[in-house]
C-alpha positions, 0 to 999 in steps of 0.5 A: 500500500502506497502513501499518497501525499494527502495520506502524509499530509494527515498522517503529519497533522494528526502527528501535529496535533499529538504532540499538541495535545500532550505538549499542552497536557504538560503546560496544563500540569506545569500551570497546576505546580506553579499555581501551588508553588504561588500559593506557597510563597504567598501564605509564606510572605504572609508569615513573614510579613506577620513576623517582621510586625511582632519583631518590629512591635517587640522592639518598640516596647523593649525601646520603651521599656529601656528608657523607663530603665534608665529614668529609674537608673538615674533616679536611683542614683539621685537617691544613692548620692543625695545626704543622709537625713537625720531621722527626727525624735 
């Protein structure tokens, strides 16, 4: 059996077509990996997002609470070298 050119020329474009659709089968597949992979990195940069506000709200009250520190350091200080009160009675 002898293949006409119009047998080739099917015979190609099913080939064609084939290879498409296992080519876009592929992407589709690709498209599901990359939209998980996308879902990842996003609830990811949210928790970092969360994470650098707790550390920057973190040092905020360390930064407050060192400053009430070293008001009362002075304080201290103020009394430790202040002279003696003689008790009365």
């Amino acid at each position: 059996m002898f293949l006409t050119r119009q047998h080739v020329a099917i015979v190609r474009t099913l080939g064609v077509a084939i290879v498409a659709t296992v080519g876009l089968s592929a992407c589709a597949t690709y498209d599901d990996e990359f939209a998980g992979i996308n879902s990842r990195l996003d609830t990811l940069d949210t928790r970092v997002q969360s994470a650098a506000q707790s550390a920057e709200s973190a040092n905020q009250s360390a930064q407050q609470a060192n400053q009430r520190l070293d008001q009362m350091e002075s304080r201290v200080q103020q009394l430790e070298t202040a002279p003696r009160r003689v008790p009365r009675g």
